[in-house]
N, C-alpha and C positions, 0 to 999 in steps of 0.2 A: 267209517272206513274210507282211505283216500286211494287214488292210484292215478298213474300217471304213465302217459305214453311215449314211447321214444320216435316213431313215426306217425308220418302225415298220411293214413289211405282217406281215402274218397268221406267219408263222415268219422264226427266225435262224437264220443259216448261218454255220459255223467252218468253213475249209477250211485242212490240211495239206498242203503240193507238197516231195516229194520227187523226189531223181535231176537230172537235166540241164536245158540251158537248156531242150530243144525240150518236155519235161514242165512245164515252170514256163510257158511257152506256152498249155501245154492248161489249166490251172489257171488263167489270167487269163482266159481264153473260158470256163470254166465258170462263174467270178466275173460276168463280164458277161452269161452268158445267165439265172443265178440274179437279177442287179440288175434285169435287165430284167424277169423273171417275179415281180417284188413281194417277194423275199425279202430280210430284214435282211441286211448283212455283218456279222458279227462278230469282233473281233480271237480273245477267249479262249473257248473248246473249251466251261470250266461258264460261259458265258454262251448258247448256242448251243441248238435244238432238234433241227438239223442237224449232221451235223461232218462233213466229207467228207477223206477220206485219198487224195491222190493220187499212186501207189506204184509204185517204180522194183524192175526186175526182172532187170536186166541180169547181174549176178553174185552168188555167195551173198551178200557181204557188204549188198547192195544188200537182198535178198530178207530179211535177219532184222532189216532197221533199220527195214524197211515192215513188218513184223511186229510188232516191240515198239513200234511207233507205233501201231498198229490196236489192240493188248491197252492198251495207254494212252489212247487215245482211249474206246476201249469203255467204261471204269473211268466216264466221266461218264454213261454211262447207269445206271448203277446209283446215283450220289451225286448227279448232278446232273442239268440238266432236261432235258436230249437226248435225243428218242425215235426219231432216227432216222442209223444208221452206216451211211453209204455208203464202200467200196472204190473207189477209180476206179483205172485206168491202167493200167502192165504188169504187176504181181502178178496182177489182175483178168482181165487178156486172158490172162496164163500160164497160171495155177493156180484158176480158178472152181469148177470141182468143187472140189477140196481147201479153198477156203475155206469153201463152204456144209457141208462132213463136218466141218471142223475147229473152225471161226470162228462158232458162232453167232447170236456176237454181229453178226453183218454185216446188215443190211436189205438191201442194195443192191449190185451187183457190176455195174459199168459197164465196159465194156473200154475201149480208145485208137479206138475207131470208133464209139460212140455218145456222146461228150461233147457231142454237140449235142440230146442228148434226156436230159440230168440234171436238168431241172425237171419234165420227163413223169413222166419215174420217180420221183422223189420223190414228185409229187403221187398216182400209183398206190399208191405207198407207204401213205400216209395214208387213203385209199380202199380198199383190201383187208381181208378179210375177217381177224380176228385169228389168228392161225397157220397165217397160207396160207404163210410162210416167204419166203426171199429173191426179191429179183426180182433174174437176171440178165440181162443183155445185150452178150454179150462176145464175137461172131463176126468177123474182123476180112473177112468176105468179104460183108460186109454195106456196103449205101451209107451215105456219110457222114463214108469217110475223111478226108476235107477240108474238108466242108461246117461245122464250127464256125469254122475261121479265118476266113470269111466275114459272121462274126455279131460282137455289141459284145464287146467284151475291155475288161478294166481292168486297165491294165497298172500294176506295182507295183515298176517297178526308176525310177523318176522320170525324166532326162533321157538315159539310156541305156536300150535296148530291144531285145528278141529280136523278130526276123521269120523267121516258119515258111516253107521257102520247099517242102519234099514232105513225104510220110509214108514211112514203110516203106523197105526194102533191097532189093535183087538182087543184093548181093555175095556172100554167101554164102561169107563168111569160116568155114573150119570148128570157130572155138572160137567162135560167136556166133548168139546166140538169137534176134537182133530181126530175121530175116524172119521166122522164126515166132511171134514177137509183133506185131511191127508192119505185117506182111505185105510183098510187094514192091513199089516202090519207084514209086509216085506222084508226081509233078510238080504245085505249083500252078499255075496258070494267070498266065500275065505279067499281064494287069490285075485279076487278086485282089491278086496281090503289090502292084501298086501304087495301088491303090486300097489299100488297108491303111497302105504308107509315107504315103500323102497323111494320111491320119488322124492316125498317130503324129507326124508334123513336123506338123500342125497342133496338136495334143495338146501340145506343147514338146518330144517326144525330138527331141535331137542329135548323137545316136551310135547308129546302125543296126548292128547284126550280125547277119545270117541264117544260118540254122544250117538243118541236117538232117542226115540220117544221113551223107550223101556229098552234100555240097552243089557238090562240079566235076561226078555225072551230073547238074543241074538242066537238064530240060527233052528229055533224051534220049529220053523215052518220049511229047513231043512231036511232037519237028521229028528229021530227020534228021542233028542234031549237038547236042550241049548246047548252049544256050542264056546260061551261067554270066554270060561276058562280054557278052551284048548287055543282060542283067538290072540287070548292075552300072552299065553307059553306061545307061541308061533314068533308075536310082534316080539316078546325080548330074546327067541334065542336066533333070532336072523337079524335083528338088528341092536347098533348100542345105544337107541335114546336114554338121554339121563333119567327122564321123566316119565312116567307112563299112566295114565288115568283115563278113568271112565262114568261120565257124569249120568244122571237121570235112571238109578236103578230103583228096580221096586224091592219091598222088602222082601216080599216071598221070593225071589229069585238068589237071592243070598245066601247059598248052600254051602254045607262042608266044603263041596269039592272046589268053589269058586273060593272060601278064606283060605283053603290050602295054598292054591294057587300062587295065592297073596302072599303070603306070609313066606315060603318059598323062595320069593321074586327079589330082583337087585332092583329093577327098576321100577317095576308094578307100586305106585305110591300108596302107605295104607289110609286110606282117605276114601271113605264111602258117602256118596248122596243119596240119602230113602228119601222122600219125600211119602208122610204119612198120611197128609190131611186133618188125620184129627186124630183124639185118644178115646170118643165116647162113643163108644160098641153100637149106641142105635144110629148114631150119624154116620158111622162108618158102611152099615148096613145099606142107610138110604143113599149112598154116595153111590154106592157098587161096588166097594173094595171087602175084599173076600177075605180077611183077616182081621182080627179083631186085639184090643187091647194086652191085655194076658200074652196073646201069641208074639207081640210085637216084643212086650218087656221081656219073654226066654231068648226072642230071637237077636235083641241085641244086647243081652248077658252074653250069649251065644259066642256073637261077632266079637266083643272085647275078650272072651275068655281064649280065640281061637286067633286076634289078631292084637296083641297088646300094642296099646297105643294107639291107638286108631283114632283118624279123626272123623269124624260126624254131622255130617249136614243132613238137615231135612226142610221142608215148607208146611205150613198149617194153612188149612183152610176156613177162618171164620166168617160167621151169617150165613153158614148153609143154609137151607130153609128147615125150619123145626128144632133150630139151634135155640136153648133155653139157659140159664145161668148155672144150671148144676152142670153142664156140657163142657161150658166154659172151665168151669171148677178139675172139672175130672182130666181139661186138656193142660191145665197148668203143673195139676197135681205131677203126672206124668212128665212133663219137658223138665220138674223138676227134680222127678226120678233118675231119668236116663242122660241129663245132663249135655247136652249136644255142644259141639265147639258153635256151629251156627248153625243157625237157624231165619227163613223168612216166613212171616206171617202174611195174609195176602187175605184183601176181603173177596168175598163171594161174589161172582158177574153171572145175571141169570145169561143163559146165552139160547136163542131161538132154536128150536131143533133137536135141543137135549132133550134126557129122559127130566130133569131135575127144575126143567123151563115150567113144567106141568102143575108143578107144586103148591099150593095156597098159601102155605104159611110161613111168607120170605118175612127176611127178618129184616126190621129199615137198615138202610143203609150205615146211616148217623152212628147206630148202636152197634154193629159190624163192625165199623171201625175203633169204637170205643175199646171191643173187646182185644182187636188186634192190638192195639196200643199197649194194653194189661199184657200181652201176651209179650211183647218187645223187651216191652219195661222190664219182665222176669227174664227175659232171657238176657237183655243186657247186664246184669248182675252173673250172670251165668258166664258170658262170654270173656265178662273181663276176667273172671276166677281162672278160664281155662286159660286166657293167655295170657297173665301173669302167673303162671306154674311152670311157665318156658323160659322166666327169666335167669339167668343164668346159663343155659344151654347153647351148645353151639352148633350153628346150620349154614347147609348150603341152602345159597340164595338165587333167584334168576334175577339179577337187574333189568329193570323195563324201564328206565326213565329217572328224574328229576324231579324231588316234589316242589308244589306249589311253590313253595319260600321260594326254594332254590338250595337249600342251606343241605338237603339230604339225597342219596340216591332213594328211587322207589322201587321195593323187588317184592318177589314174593317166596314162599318156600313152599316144601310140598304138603305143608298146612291149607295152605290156600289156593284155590281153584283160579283160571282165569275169568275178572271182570263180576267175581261174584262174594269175596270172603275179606276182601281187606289187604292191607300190604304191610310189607318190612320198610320202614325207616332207615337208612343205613348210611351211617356216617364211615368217612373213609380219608385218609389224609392223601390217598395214590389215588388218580384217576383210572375209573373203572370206568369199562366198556360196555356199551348198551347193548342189551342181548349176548351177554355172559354171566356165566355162575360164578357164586362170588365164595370162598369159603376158605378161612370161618368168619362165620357172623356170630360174635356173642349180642345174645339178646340182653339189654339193660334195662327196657322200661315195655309197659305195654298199656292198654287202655282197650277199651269193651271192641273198638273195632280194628286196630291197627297196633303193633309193636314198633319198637327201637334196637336198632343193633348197631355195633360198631365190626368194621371187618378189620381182623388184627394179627395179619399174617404172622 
């Protein structure tokens, strides 16, 4: 993410967003509540007096790229003019002690519940006495869970946008750390959410997808039922986004009343993300996820027989610990049951704190990987089947860019998610506008992770 300032107040600010959509979120609220408190945007780090790192914590691999991004950030304080390294996000709410022992170089160590107070603390920053040492503020039992997404944001993805719609978990999946980073599971309030959407479609976005951790409990800790579907009919009948989606649901939250919804909807794209985990009832069991195979394969006959056409994302999770080769068998056998348009496999990260940290019988790593590989490999056979079955077919597309050659536009449709499923190809003899819908796009060719289309008015 870039941004750039049109005034000079008193300091520049570089901000890095690391990790997921609902992180890239918190990092456009801290951009708007930095522009609003008189601070420059700056795109590059040694142009910056500021540089703020906003750091994803979810699994180790997460935890050492927010690492070697902080040691590389730090480097401009020593060559260039930046006198002040702020940590934000989940590194910062996980590991605070260990970065003030380890990380010197930190000024600041902001959790995921004070991003509405990163211009206080900067300006403390600059106000402290010289080697009073870091300030942190990283309790996540503290108010304020929610209170930034209610403040300006500048949002940096142009006519496609994330909308935050909770914070935090109460699933309490046993291989997973964000309750304990992000605490449990807050609901925004229906007219924050749209009061926000009115902003963004006044702003130009046209493709709305709201995200959280488990975005089917929205509103549970509300009203006495989720909320999910009455959120979704609000955003299309007050507003006309072309696009409307909602990433990171669980399966059991996928009820009638929410495919009605759907299927219903002009804009509501049918495009669902379960993320499973797995297909083998005992791993499923030791994971903490409360439904089991069988339940899974009625519930998404379910979903197809109630939303035809649907497309289908989910994640797997292998090398749980107690993960055995019949596990593996039973998780293939399945993906090649229910068929998903995509699919990511991801190895197992023990992670300190969980219930699943506990476990003795991790499985090496080495072989983890192996299995995920088998698991790609089947599914890329899969994915090509599904999107060479759209050849011929014709769609609207969002243009986002130019690809690599040069030779094509890059779009996506409402098959594809942002930053997660692949793109459309799109050859065009009239110049088309970036960050507009293109249609019709006949699709002509495809391949396991991206198609071709021609647009041919």
């Amino acid at each position: 993410m870039t941004v750039s300032g049109q005034h000079a107040p008193p300091r520049s600010v570089a901000l890095v967003s690391l990790g997921c959509a609902k992180n890239l979120v918190d990092s456009e609220c801290m951009l708007g509540l930095l522009d609003e408190a008189g601070y420059a945007l700056v795109n590059r780090p040694q142009e910056a007096d500021v540089i703020v790192v906003n750091t994803c914590a979810f699994i180790e691999a997460a935890k050492t790229e927010a690492i070697d991004q902080i040691l590389a950030m730090a480097e401009w304080k020593e060559r260039g003019r930046a006198s002040c390294l702020v940590v934000a996000g989940c590194l910062a709410q996980r590991y605070a002690a260990e970065i003030i022992e380890e990380l010197p170089e930190v000024d600041i160590i902001l959790g995921t519940t004070a991003v509405d107070r990163i211009a206080d603390l900067i300006d403390r920053h600059y106000e402290k006495p010289e080697g009073a040492g870091a300030i942190v503020d990283a309790d996540y039992r503290t108010a304020g869970v929610l209170s930034h997404l209610d403040g300006p944001r500048l949002v940096s993805t142009g006519v496609s946008a994330y909308l935050k719609i909770s914070e935090g978990c109460s699933n309490h999946c046993t291989f997973c750390a964000i309750p304990s980073i992000r605490g449990p599971y807050h609901s925004r309030p229906m007219d924050s959410i749209l009061r926000e959407a009115e902003a963004l479609y006044a702003g130009g976005v046209r493709e709305l997808t709201l995200v959280a951790q488990d975005t089917t409990r929205y509103g549970l800790d509300l009203a006495e039922r989720p909320l999910l579907p009455e959120l979704l009919a609000a955003l299309e009948q007050r507003f006309d986004f072309t696009w409307i989606r909602f990433l990171y649901a669980y399966p059991e939250g996928v009820d009638d009343r929410l495919l009605g919804v759907m299927a219903d909807s002009r804009a509501i794209v049918p495009y669902l993300d379960l993320p499973i985990q797995h297909a083998s009832d005992r791993l499923l069991r030791r994971m903490g996820r409360r439904i089991g195979s069988a339940w899974l394969r009625e519930r998404f006959g379910r979903i197809r027989e109630l939303l035809p056409g649907v497309v289908l994302r989910t994640t797997v999770l292998l090398g749980f610990p107690g993960e055995e080769e019949e596990d593996v068998s039973t998780l293939l056998d399945f993906i090649r049951d229910i068929r998903f348009d995509h699919l990511g496999a991801f190895v197992y990260s023990p992670e300190e704190g969980t219930p699943a940290w506990r476990l003795a019988d991790r499985v090496p790593s080495d072989l983890a990987a192996r299995r995920a590989a088998r698991i790609m490999a089947c599914q890329q056979a899969i994915s090509l089947e599904r999107r060479r079955s759209t050849i011929g077919d014709t769609e609207l597309i969002l243009i986002e860019g130019v690809t690599g050659d040069g030779l094509f536009y890059r779009g996506r449709s409402r098959r594809e998610a942002p930053e997660s499923d692949g793109f459309v190809a799109v050859a065009s003899e009239l110049e088309l506008e970036i960050g507009s819908f293109c249609h019709p796009v006949r699709i002509v060719d495809a391949s396991a992770y991206e198609r071709t289309g021609v647009y041919a008015p």
